[in-house]
C-alpha positions as CSV (number, residue, x, y, z in Angstrom):
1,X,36.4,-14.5,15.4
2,X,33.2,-14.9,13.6
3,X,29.9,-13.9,16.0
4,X,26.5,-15.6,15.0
5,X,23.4,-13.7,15.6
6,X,20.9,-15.7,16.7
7,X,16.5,-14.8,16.6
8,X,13.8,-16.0,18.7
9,X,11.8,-17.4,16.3
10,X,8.4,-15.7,16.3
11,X,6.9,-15.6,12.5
12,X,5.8,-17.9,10.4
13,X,8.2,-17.4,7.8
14,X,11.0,-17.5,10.0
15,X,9.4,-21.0,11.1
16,X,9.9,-21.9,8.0
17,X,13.4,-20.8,7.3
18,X,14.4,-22.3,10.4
19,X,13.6,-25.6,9.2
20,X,15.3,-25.1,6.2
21,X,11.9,-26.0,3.6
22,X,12.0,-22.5,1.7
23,X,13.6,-22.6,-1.6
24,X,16.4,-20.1,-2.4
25,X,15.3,-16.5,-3.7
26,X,16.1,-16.1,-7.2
27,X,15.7,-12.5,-8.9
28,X,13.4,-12.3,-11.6
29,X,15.0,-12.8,-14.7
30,X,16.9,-10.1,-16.7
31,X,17.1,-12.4,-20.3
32,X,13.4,-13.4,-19.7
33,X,12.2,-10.1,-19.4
34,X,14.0,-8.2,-22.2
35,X,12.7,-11.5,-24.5
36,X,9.4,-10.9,-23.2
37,X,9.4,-7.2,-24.1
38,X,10.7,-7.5,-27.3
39,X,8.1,-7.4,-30.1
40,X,5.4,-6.8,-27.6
41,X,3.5,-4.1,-29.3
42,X,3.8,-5.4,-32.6
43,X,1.5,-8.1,-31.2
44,X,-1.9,-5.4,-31.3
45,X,-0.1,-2.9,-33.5
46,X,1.3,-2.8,-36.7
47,X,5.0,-2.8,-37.2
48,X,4.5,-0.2,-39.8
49,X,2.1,2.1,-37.4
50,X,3.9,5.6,-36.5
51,X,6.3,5.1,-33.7
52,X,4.8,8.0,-31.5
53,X,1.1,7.8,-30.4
54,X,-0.1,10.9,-29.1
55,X,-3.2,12.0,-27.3
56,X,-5.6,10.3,-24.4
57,X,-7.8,8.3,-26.1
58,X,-5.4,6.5,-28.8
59,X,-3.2,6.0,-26.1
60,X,-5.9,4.4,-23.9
61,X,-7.0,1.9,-26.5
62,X,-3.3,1.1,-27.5
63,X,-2.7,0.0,-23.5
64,X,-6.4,-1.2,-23.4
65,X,-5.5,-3.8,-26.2
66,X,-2.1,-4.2,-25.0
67,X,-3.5,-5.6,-21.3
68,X,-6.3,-7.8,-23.2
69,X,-3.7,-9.0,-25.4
70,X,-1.6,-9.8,-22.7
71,X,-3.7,-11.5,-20.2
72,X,-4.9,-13.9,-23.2
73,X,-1.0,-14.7,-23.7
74,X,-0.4,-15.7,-20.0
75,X,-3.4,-17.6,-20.4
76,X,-2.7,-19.7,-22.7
77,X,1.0,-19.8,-21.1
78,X,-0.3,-20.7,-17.8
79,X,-3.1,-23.6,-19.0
80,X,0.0,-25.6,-20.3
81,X,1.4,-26.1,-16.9
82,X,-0.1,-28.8,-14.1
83,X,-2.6,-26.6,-11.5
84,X,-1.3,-28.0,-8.5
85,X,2.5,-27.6,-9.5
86,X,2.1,-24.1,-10.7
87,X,0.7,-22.6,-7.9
88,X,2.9,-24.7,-5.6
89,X,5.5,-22.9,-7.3
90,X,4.3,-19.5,-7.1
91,X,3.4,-19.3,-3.5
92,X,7.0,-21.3,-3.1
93,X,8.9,-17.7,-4.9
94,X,6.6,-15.4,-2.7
95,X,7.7,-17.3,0.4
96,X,11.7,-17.2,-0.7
97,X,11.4,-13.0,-1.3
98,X,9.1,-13.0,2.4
99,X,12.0,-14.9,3.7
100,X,15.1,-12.9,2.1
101,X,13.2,-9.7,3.2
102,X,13.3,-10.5,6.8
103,X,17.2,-11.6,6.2
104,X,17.8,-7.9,5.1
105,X,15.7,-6.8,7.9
106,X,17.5,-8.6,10.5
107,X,20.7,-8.1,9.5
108,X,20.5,-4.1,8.9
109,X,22.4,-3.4,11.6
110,X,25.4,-5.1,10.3
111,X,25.6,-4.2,7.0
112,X,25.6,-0.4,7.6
113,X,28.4,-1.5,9.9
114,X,30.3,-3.1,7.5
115,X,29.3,-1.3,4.3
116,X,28.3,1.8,5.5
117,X,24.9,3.6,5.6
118,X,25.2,4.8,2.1
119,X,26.2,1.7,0.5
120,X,23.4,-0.6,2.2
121,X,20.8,2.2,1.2
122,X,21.8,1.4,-2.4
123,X,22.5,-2.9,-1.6
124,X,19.2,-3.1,0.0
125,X,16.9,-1.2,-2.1
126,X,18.2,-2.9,-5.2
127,X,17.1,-6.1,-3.2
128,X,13.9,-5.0,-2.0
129,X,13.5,-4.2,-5.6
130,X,13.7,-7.7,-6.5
131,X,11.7,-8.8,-3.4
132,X,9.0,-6.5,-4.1
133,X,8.6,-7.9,-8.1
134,X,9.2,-11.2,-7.3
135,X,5.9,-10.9,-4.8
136,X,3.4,-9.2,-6.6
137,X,3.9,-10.9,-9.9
138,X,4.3,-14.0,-8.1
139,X,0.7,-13.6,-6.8
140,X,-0.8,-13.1,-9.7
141,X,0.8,-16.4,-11.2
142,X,-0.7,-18.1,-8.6
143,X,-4.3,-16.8,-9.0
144,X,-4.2,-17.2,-13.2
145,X,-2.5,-20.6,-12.0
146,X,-5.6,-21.4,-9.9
147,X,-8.1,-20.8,-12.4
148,X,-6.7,-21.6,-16.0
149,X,-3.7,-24.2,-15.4
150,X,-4.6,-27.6,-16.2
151,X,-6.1,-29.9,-13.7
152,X,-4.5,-33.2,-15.3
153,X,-1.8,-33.7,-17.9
154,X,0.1,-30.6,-17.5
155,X,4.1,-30.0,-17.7
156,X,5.7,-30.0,-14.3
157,X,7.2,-26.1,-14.0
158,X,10.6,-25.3,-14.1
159,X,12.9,-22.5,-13.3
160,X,13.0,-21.2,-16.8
161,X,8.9,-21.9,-17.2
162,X,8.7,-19.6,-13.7
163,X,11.1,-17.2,-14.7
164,X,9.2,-16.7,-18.3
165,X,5.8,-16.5,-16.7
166,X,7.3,-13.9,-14.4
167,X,8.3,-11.7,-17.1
168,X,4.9,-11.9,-18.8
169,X,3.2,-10.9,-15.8
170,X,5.9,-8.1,-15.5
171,X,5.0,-6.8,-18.6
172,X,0.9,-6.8,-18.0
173,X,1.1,-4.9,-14.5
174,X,3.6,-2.4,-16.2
175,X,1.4,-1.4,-18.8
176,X,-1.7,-1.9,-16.5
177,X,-0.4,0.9,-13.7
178,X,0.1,3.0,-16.7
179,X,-4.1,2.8,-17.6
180,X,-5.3,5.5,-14.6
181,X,-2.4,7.5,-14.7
182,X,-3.4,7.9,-18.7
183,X,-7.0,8.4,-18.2
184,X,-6.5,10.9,-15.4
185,X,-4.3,13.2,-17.5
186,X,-1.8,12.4,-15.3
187,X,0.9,11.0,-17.1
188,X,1.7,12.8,-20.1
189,X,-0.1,10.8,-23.4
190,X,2.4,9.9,-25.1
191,X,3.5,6.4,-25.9
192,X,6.4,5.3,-28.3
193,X,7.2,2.0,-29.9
194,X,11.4,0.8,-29.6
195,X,13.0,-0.6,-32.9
196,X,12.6,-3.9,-30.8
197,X,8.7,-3.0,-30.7
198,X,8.9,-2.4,-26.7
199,X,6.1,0.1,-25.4
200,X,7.8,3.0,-24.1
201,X,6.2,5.9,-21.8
202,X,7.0,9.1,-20.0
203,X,8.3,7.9,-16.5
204,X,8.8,10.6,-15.1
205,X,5.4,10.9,-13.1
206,X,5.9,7.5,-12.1
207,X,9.5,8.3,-11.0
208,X,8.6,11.3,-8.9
209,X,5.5,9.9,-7.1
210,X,5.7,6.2,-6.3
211,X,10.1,6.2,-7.1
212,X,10.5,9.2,-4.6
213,X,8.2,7.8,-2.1
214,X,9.8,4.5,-1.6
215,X,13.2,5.3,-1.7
216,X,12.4,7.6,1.6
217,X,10.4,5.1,2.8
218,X,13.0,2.5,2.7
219,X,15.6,5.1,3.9
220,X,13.4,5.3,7.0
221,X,12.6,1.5,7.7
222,X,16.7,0.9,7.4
223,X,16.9,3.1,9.9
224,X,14.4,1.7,11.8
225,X,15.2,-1.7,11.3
226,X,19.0,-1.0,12.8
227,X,17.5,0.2,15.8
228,X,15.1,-2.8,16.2
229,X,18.4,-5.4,16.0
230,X,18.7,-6.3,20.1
231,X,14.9,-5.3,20.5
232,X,13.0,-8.6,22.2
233,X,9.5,-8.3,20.6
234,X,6.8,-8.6,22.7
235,X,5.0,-11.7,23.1
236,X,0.8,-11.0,23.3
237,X,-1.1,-12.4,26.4
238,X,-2.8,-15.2,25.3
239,X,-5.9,-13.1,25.7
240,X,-6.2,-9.6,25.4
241,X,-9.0,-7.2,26.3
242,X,-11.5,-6.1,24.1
243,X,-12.1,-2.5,24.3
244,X,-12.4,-1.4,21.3
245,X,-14.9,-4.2,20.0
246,X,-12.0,-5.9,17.4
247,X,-12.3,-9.1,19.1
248,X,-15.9,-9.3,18.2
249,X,-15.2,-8.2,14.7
250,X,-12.8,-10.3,14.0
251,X,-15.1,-13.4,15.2
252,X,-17.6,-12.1,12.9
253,X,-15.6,-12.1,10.1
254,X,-13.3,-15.5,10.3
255,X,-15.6,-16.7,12.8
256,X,-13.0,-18.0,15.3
257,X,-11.9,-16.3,18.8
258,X,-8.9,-14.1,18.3
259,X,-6.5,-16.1,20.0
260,X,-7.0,-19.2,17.6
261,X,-7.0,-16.2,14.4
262,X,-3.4,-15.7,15.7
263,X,-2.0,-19.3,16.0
264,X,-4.0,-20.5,12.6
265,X,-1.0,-19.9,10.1
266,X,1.7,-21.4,12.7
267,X,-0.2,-24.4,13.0
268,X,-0.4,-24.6,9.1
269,X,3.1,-24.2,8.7
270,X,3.8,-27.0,11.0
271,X,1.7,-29.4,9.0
272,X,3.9,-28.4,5.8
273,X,7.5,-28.8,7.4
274,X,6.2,-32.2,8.9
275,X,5.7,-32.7,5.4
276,X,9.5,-31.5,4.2
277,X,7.9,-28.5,2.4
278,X,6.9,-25.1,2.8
279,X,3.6,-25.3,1.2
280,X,1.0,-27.6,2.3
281,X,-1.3,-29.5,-0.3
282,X,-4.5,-31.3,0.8
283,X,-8.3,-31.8,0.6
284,X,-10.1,-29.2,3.2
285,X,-11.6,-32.2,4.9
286,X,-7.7,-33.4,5.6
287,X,-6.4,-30.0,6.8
288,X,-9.7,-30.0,8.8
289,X,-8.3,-33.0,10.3
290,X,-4.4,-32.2,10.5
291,X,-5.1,-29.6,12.1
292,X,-7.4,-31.3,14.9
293,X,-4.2,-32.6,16.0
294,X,-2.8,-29.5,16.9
295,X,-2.5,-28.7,20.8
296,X,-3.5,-25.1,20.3
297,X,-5.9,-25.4,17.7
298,X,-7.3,-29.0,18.8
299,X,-10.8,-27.8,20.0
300,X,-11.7,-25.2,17.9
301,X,-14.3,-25.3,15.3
302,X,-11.9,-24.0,12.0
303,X,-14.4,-24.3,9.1
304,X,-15.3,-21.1,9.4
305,X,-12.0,-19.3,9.4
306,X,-11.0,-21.6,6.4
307,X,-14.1,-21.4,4.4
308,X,-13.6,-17.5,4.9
309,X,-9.7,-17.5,3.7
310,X,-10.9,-19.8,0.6
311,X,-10.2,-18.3,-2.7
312,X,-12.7,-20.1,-4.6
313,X,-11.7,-21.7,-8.1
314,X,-13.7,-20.6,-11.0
315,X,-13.9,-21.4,-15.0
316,X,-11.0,-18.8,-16.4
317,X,-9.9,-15.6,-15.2
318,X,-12.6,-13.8,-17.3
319,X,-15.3,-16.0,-15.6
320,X,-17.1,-13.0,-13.1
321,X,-18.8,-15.1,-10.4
322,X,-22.6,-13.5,-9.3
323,X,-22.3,-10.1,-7.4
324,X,-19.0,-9.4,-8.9
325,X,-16.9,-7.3,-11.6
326,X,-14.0,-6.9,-14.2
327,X,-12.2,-4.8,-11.3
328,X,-12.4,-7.2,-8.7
329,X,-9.9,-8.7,-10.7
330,X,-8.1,-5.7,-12.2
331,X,-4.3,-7.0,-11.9
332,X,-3.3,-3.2,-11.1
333,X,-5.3,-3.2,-7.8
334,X,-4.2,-4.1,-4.3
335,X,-6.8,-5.2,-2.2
336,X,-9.2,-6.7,-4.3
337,X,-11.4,-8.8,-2.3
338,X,-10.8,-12.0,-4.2
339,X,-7.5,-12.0,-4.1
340,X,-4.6,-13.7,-2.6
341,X,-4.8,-10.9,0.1
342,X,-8.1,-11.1,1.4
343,X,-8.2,-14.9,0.9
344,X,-4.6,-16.8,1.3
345,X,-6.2,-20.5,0.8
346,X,-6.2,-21.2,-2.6
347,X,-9.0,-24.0,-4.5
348,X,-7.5,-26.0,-7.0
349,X,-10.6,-27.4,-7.7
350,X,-14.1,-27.0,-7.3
351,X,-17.0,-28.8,-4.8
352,X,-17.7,-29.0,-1.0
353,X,-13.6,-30.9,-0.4
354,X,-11.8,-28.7,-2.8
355,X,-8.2,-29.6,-3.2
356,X,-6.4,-26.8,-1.4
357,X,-2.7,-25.0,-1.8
358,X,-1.8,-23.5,1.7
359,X,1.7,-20.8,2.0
360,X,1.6,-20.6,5.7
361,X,3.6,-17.5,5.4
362,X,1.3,-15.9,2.6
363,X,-1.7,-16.6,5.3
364,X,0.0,-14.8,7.9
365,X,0.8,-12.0,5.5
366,X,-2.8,-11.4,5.1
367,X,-3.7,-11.6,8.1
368,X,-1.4,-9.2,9.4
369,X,-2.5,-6.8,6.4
370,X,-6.0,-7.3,6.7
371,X,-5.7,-6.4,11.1
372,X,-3.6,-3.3,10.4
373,X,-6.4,-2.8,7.5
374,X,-9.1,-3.0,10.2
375,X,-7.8,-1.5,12.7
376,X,-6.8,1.7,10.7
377,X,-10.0,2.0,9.0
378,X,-7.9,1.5,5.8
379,X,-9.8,-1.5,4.5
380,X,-13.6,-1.4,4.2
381,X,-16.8,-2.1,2.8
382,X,-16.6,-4.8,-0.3
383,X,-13.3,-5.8,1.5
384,X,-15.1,-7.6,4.2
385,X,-17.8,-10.4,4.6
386,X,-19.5,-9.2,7.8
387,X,-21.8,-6.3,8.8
388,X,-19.9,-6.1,11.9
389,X,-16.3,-5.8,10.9
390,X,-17.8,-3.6,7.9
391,X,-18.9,-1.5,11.2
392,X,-15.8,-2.0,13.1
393,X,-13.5,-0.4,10.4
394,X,-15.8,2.3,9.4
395,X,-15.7,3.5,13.0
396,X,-11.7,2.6,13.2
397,X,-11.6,5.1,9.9
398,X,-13.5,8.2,11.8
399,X,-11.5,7.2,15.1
400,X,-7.8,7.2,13.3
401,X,-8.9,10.8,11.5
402,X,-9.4,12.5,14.8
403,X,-6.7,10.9,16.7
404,X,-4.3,12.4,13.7
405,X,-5.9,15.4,14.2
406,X,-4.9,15.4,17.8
407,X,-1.6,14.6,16.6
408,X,-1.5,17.1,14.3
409,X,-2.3,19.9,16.8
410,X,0.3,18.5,19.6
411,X,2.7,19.2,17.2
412,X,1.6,22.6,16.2
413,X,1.9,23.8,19.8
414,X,5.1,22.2,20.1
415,X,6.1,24.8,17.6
416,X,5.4,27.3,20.2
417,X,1.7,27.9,18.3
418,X,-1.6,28.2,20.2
419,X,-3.6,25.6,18.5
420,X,-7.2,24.1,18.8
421,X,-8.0,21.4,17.0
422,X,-11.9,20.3,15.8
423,X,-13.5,23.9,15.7
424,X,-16.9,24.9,14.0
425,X,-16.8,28.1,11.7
426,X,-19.3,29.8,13.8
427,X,-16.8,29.0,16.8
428,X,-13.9,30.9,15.2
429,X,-15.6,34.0,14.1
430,X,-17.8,33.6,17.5
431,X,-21.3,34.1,15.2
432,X,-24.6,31.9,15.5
433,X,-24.5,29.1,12.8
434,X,-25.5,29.7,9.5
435,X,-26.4,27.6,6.1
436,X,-23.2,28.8,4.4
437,X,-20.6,27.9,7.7
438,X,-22.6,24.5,8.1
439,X,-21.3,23.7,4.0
440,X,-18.1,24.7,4.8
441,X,-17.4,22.2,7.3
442,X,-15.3,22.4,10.5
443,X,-11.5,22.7,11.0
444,X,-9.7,20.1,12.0
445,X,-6.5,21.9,13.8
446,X,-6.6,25.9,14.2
447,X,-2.4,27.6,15.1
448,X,-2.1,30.4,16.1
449,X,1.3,32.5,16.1
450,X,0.5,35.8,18.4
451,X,4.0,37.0,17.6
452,X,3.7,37.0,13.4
453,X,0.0,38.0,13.6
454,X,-0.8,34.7,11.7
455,X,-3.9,32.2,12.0
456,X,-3.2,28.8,10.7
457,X,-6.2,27.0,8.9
458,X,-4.9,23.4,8.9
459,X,-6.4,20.4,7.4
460,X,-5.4,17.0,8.8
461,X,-5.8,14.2,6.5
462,X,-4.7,10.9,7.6
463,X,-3.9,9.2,3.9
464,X,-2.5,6.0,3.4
465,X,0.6,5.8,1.1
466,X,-0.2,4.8,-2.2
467,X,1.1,2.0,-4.1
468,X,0.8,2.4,-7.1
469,X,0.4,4.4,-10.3
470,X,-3.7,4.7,-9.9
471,X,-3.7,4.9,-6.2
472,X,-1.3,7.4,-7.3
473,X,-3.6,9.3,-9.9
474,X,-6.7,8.5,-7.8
475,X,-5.5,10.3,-4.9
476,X,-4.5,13.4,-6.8
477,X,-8.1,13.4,-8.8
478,X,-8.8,14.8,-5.1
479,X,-6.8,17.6,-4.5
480,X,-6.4,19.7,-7.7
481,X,-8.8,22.3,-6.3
482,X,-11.4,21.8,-8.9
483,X,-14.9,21.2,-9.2
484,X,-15.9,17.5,-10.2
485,X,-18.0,15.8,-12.7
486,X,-20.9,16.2,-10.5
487,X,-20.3,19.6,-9.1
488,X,-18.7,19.0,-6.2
489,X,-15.9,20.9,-4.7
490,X,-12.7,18.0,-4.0
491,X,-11.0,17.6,-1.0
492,X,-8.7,20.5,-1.2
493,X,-11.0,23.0,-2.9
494,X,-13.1,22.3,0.4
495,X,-10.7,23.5,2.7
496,X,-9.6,26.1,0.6
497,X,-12.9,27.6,0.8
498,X,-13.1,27.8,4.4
499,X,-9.6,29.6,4.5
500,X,-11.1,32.2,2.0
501,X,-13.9,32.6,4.6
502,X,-11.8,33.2,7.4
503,X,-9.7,35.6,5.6
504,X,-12.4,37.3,4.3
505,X,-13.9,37.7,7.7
506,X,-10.2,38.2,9.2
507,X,-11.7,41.0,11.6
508,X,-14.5,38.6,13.4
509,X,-11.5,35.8,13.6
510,X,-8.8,37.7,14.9
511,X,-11.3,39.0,18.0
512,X,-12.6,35.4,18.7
513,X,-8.7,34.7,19.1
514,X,-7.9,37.9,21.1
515,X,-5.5,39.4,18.6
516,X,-5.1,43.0,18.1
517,X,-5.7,43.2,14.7
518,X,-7.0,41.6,11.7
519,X,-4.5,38.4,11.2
520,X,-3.0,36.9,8.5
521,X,-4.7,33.8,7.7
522,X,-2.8,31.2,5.8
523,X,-3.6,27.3,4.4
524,X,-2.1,24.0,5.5
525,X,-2.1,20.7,4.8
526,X,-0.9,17.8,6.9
527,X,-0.7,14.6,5.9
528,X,1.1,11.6,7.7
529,X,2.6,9.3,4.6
530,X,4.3,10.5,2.0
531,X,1.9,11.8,-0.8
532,X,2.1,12.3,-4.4
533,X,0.8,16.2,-3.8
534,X,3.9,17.2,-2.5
535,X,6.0,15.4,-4.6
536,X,4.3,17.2,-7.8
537,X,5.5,20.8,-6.6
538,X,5.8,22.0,-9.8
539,X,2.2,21.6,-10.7
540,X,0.1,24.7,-10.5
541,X,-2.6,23.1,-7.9
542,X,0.8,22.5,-5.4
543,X,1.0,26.2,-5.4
544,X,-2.2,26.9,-4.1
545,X,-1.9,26.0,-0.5
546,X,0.4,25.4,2.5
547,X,1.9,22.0,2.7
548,X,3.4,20.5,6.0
549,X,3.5,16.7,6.2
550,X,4.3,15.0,9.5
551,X,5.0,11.7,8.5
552,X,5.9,9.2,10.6
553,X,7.0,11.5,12.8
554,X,6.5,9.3,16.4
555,X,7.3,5.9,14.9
556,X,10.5,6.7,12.9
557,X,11.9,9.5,14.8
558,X,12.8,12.9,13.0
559,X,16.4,14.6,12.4
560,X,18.0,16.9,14.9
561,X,17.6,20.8,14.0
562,X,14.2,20.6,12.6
563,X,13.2,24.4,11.2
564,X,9.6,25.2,11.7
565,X,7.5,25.6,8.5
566,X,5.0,27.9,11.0
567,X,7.0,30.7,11.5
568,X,9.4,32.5,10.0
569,X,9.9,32.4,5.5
570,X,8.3,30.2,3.9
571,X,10.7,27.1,2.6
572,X,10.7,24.0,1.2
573,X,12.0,21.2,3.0
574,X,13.2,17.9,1.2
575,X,13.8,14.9,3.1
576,X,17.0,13.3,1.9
577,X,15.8,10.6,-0.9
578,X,18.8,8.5,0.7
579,X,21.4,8.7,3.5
580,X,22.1,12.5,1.8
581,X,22.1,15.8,3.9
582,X,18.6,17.6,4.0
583,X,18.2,20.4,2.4
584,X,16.5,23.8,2.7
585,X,15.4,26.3,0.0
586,X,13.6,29.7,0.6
587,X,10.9,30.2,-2.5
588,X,8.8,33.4,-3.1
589,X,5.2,33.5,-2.1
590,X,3.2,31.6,0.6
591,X,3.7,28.2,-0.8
592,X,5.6,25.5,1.4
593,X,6.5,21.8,1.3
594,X,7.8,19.3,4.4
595,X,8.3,16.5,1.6
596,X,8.7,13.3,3.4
């Protein structure tokens, strides 16, 4: 007997599916792409150069002139195609992988039933792969497509001409994610040309950090998504209290209530499946009044909210509108502000009733990023239009920081540790405040462990997970223990420093916590996502402190027989990179990793 599964329809893009408008997904192409790299390099470099290039700086100005190079090719590729048609197109491919990622995330359950957990780890993460390329590069044909694609007499777009452009812009954000890693003296400098004159690099920084991290990370949201199968979600009250001031933020910015911010993208995705497509095309005075039709959005004044999701057209992707720079538009950056993330609505044209190209499902996408953003303190500053939400996530930011802190010391006592979290210097040594404890900063989570003698000095960092190679490289530029440019101690040097000071001053610390000797006074680090510092454990800067990363820990659930890191010899813990058992391994010294 064959069972069908049926969903409450409650997203955009499942609106979409539902009415049958989204095209099929198709994986990039495997013949476009090795056409694409083949005599790649040989296009800024000589075929007779050397083979190797070796050292920072020539390998810099090889990728340097391998990304300008590149972005004037899928210029001139994209400005032979109709505007209109080719962004159509592109938000059309990002829609089909939105819509076969929620396929594989509704049906988790019954492939690990079928297939096994194993098997579906491997299935699905070679799909989400795919869904994952197909996105990103899909973006960024839409935004060259917006600005340098022909606004009359252009060739209609084809499979083939999409799958070709894909492959281009495959090859520019390869080499482009390699540029911090490079300049950071992260990733080893040195380069090599194929016979077939394909760029070749080192991977394996890239394969430890940002490899590593997602396949736990997808490990975990299989899991997850199993156990979310015959969950109903919640529907939200049609209005919700304010108490925490995002309403008025959010009005600020898209300058529309909250409750109309929420139905905006359904009511879009309506207008394109009364018109038999997934993508809706129009003047802004016409979706003005579509939309006016709408019973939930009827009487509300949308202008603002659409003018503020606009992604203005301009003359050429190297046109830099006033106020703005080359990185706003850096193709190996998330979150640019003018981008299809922070403004969905894309301007085909220019003038006060701009021709527009709507994805319902790529609005809601942003929307949903930009709220979690907000609300996490994640996105900030340049990211935003308004003062107040500017404001709102700032305080969000300093808000999320303590309440991890408070997480981070519930779980330290649930290891059977005394803990305190958010203590001054002069508190722990129990001495009137000084110059040199004010520099040293306060201490986020304090454990104690009265039977070992041993005074935990933990630092709480709530990080975001990085996404790629110079989020990757960025974030590490922060915790090598060093010094900066400008003579400023880096995150970890700072909280290295104020375990020196406690140890040095073990006698004054162990009487503040009533011990009955001097105690031994050891380092942590907690983080909540996976980072790229304990993936690098072979670097000497890992070695220099204690590691212990709670990740996820409340939302995903952790494995039975967990071994604390607190007490007892130090270990290293990996966290299966797949359905594989964990494993534990002693190591000499006080160094020790809970990798997530």
């Amino acid at each position: 007997m064959r069972h069908r599964h049926a969903h409450e329809v409650t997203r955009v893009i499942e609106a979409l599916g539902a009415a049958g408008v989204v095209q099929p997904f198709r994986r990039m192409s495997h013949t476009a792409m090795t056409s694409e790299k083949y005599g790649s390099v040989w296009r800024v470099r000589p075929r007779d150069a050397p083979s190797e290039v070796r050292g920072v700086e020539d390998c810099v100005a090889l990728v340097r002139a391998y990304i300008a190079r590149e972005v004037t090719d899928l210029r001139a590729m994209v400005a032979r195609y109709d505007r209109a048609g080719l962004v159509v197109a592109a938000l059309g491919a990002q829609q089909a992988a939105m819509l076969e990622a929620r396929t594989w995330e509704t049906t988790a359950r019954a492939t690990r039933a079928i297939h096994g957990v194993e098997r579906d780890f491997d299935f699905s993460q070679e799909q989400r792969n795919h869904i994952h390329s197909v996105l990103r590069c899909s973006s960024l044909i839409a935004e060259f497509g917006q600005v340098d694609a022909a606004l009359s007499g252009g060739l209609a777009v084809g499979r083939m001409d999409l799958d070709e452009l894909q492959a281009k812009v495959m090859a520019l954000i390869h080499v482009a994610d390699m540029l911090p890693a490079l300049i950071s003296g992260q990733q080893p400098p040195l380069l090599r040309v194929s016979p077939s004159g394909d760029l070749q690099s080192d991977r394996r920084f890239s394969d430890t950090t940002l490899k590593a991290t997602a396949m736990q990370l997808h490990a975990m949201d299989r899991l997850q998504a199993d156990r979310n199968y015959d969950r109903r979600p919640e529907r939200p009250a049609a209005s919700e209290p304010d108490d925490n001031g995002l309403g008025g933020a959010l009005e600020a910015e898209y300058g529309v209530p909250q409750d109309i911010l929420r139905e905006f993208s359904m009511g879009v995705a309506h207008l394109a499946i009364a018109g038999g497509s997934d993508i809706y095309v129009g003047r802004r005075s016409r979706l003005l009044a579509d939309l006016a039709q709408d019973e939930l959005l009827a009487d509300a004044d949308l202008e603002p909210l659409i003018d503020r999701l606009i992604l203005p057209t301009r003359n050429g992707w190297t046109d830099l509108p006033a106020g703005l720079a080359a990185g706003d538009f850096d193709v190996s950056k998330f979150d640019r502000p003018r981008s299809l993330v922070a403004r969905p609505i894309l301007a085909l044209t220019e003038g006060p009733d701009p021709l527009l190209a709507v994805g319902p499902a790529v609005v809601e996408r942003a929307l949903v990023h930009n709220l979690s953003g907000a609300l996490g303190g994640d996105l900030q500053n340049r990211f935003w239009s308004s003062l107040e939400m500017r404001r709102f996530a700032s305080r969000q930011g300093a808000r999320a920081g303590l309440e991890f802190n408070a997480e981070a010391t519930q779980a330290v006592s649930e290891q059977g540790l005394n803990s305190w979290s958010e203590r001054t210097m002069s508190w722990c040594l129990n001495r009137k405040k000084s110059d040199e404890m004010e520099r040293l900063g306060d201490i986020d989570v304090l454990g104690v462990s009265e039977a070992d003698n041993l005074v935990w000095v933990i630092e709480a960092k709530d990080l975001k997970l990085c996404r790629t190679l110079g989020e990757v490289a960025r974030r590490l530029a922060n915790y090598q223990g060093r010094i900066d440019e400008k003579g400023r101690p880096d995150a970890l040097l700072k909280h290295l420093r104020r375990v020196a000071f406690l140890r040095n001053n073990a006698v004054d610390l162990g009487k503040r916590l009533g011990l009955s000797q001097p105690p031994k006074v050891c380092g942590l680090v907690i983080v909540r996502s996976p980072q790229p510092m304990s993936q690098l454990t072979g670097s000497s800067m890992m070695m220099r402190a204690w590691r212990f990363s709670i990740a996820l820990e409340k939302s995903r659930g952790e494995p039975d027989g967990r071994r604390s890191v607190l007490r007892g010899p130090p270990v290293i813990r990996t966290r299966p990179q797949g359905p594989t058992p964990e494993s534990i391994i002693p190591v000499n010294g006080p160094s020790a990793i809970w990798r997530e």
